[in-house]
C-alpha positions in Angstrom: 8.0 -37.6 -12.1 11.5 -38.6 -13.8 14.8 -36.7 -13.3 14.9 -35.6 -16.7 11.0 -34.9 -17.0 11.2 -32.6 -13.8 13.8 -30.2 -15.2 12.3 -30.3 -18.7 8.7 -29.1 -17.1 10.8 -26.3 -15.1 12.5 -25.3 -18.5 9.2 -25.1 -20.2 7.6 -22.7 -17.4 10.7 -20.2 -17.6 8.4 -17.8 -19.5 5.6 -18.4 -17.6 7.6 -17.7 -14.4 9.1 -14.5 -15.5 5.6 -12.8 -16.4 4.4 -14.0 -13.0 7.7 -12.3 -11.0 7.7 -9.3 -13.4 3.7 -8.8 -12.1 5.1 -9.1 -8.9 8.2 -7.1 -8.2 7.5 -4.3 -11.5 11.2 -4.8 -11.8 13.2 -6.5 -14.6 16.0 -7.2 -12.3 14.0 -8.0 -9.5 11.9 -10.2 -11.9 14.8 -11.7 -12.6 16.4 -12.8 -9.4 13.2 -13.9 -8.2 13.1 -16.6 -11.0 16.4 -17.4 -10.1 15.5 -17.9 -6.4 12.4 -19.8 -7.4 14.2 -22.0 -9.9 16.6 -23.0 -7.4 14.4 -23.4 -4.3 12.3 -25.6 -7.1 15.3 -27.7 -7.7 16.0 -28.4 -4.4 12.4 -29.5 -3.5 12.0 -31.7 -6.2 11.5 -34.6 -4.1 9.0 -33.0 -2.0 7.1 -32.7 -5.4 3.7 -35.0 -5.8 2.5 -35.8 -9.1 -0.7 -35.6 -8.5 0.1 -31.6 -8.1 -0.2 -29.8 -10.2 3.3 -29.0 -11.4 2.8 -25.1 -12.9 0.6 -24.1 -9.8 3.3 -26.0 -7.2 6.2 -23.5 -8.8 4.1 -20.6 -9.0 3.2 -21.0 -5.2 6.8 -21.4 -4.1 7.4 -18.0 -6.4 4.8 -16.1 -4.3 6.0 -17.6 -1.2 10.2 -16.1 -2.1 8.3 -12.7 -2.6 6.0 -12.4 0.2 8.9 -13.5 2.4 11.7 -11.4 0.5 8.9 -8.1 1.3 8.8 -9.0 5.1 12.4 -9.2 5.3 12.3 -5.5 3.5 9.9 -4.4 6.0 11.6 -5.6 9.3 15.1 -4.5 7.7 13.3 -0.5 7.4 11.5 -1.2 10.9 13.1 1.1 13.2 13.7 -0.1 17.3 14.7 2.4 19.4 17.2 0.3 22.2 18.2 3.6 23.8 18.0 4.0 27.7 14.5 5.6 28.4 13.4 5.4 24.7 15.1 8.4 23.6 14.9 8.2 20.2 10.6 7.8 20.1 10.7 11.1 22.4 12.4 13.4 19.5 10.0 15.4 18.2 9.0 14.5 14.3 8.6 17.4 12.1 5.2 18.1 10.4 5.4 20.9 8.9 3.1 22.8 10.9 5.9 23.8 13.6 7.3 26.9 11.2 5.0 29.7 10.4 4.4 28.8 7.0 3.3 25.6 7.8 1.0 26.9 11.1 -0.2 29.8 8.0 -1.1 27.3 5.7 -3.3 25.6 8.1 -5.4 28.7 9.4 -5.7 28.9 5.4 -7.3 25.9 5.2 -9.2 25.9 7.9 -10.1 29.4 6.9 -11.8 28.4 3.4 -13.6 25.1 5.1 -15.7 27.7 7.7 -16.3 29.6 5.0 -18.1 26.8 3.1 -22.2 26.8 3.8 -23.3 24.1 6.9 -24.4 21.5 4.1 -21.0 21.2 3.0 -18.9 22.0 5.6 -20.1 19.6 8.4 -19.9 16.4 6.7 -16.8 17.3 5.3 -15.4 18.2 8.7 -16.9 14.7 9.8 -15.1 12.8 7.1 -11.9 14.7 7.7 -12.3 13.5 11.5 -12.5 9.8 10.3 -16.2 9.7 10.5 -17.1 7.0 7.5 -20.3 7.6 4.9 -22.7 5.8 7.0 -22.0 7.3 10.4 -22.2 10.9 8.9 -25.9 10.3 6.9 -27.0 9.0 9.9 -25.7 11.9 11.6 -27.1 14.2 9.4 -30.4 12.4 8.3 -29.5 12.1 5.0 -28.9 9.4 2.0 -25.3 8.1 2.1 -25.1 9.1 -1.8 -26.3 12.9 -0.7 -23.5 13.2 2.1 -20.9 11.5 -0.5 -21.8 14.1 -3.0 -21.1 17.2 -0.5 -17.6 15.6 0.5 -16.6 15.6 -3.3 -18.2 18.4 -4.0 -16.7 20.2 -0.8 -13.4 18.4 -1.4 -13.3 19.9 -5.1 -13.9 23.7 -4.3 -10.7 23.7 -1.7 -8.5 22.2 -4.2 -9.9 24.9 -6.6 -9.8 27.9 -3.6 -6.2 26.7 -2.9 -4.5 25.4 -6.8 -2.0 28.3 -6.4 -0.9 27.6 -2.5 2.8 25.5 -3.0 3.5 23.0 -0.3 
């Protein structure tokens, strides 16, 4: 592909570009500087450009690439390492919540209301809250997968009804 062809096919998939980055990043700005990233990293990889590619799908890959490796920056920038002498930092205790007595109050409550539920709802309920998945608690409890999913919602719906006035 020609000098002058290259740039002309780029200037024609400006719109097409932006959608794509809006869909990514949900952000005008960030749409924007992501097309501007892409556009340049484009330009200078134009030689590495085939043209038996095709050219849209090439630009649109090198757009997903900038993101995906603009996010793992973002991650690793928010990952916290604790360098301190014997780990200090990963010893502090986090706060929950449940350390103050409205917290440690609110979760009798709650525990309160799921012991008071009948045994049909309350065990596989329990279960799921344990991290049991559907299939391990209907085997459990010899019964249809679609029977124990039922009693989780069902279960699931009454405490949020018991508990609509509790603030937390």
């Amino acid at each position: 592909m020609k000098n002058g062809q290259f740039e002309n096919e780029l200037v024609s998939l400006q719109g097409n570009m932006r959608n794509f980055a809006f869909s990514l990043t949900l952000d005008r700005d960030d749409a924007e500087d992501l097309l501007q990233d892409t556009t340049l990293k484009v330009l200078d990889n134009k030689e590495k450009f085939k043209d038996n590619v095709n050219f849209k799908g090439w630009v649109l890959t090198i757009m997903k690439n900038i993101f995906i490796n603009n996010y793992r920056k973002i991650v690793r920038n928010q990952t916290v390492v604790d360098k301190t002498e014997d780990l200090y930092h990963l010893n502090l205790p986090q706060n929950s919540g449940f350390e103050t007595p409205e917290g440690a109050y609110a979760v009798d409550e709650i525990t309160d209301k799921i012991n008071a539920f009948a045994d049909e709802y309350k065990i596989p309920f329990s279960m799921h809250v344990q991290g049991f998945k559907y299939e391990e608690i209907a085997q459990t409890m010899n019964l249809p997968i679609g029977t124990v999913k039922s009693r989780i919602f069902l279960a699931r719906k009454r405490l949020q009804a018991q508990l609509k006035d509790y603030k937390y």
